[in-house]
C-alpha positions in Angstrom: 79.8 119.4 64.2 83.1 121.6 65.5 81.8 121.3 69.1 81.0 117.9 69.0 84.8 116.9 68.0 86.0 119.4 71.0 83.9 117.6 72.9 84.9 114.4 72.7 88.3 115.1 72.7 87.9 116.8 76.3 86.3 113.3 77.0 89.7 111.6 75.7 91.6 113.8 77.7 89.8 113.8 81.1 89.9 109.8 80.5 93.3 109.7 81.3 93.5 111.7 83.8 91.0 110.2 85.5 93.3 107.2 85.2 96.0 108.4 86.6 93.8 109.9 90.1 92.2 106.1 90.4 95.3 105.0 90.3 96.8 107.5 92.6 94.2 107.5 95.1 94.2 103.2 95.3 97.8 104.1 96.4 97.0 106.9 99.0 94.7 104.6 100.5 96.9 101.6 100.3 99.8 103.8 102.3 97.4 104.7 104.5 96.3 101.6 105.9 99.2 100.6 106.7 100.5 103.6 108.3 97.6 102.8 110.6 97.9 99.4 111.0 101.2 100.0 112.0 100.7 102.5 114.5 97.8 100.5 116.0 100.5 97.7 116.2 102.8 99.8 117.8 100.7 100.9 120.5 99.7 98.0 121.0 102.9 96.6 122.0 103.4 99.2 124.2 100.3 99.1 126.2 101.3 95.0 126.5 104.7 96.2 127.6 102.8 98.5 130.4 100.3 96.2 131.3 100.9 92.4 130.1 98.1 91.6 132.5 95.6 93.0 129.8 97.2 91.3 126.6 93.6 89.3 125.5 91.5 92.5 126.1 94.3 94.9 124.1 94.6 92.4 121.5 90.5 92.2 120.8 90.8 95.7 120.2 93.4 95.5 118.4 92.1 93.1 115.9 88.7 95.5 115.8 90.9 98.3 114.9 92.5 96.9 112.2 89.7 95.5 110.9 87.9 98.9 110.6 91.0 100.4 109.0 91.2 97.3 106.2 87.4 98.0 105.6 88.0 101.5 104.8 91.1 101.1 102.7 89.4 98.3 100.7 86.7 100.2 100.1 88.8 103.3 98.7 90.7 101.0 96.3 87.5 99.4 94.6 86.0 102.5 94.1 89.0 103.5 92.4 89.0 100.2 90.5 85.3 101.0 89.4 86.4 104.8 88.2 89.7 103.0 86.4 87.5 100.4 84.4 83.7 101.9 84.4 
């Protein structure tokens, strides 16, 4: 009966601590995005500024980028959402 109580108070504890990395991590990923979504923005201004010729084919990819990066950081916070509340 003694290691059954230890037990589930190591459960208890590792609860809330597994709160606190879902939580952390939905905020990694969060910054992340858009520290890359900047930077594609920002490059992409300056290829426009080089080349304003080529704005429809730099914004496409642009747009593509961002997407992909918005995917992957979307993804990152539900799966901390589903270790916060599962």
């Amino acid at each position: 009966m003694f290691s059954l109580a230890v037990l589930l108070q190591a459960v208890a504890a590792g609860a809330g601590l597994a709160k606190f990395g879902a939580g952390l991590g939905a905020g990694i990923a969060t910054i992340g995005a858009g520290i890359g979504i900047g930077r594609i923005g920002g490059s992409a201004m300056d290829a426009i500024a080089r080349q304003p010729q080529s704005v429809d084919d730099i914004k496409s990819n642009m747009i593509v980028a961002a997407a992909l990066i918005e995917g992957v950081a979307f993804f990152a916070v539900v799966i901390c959402f589903l270790i916060l509340f599962v």
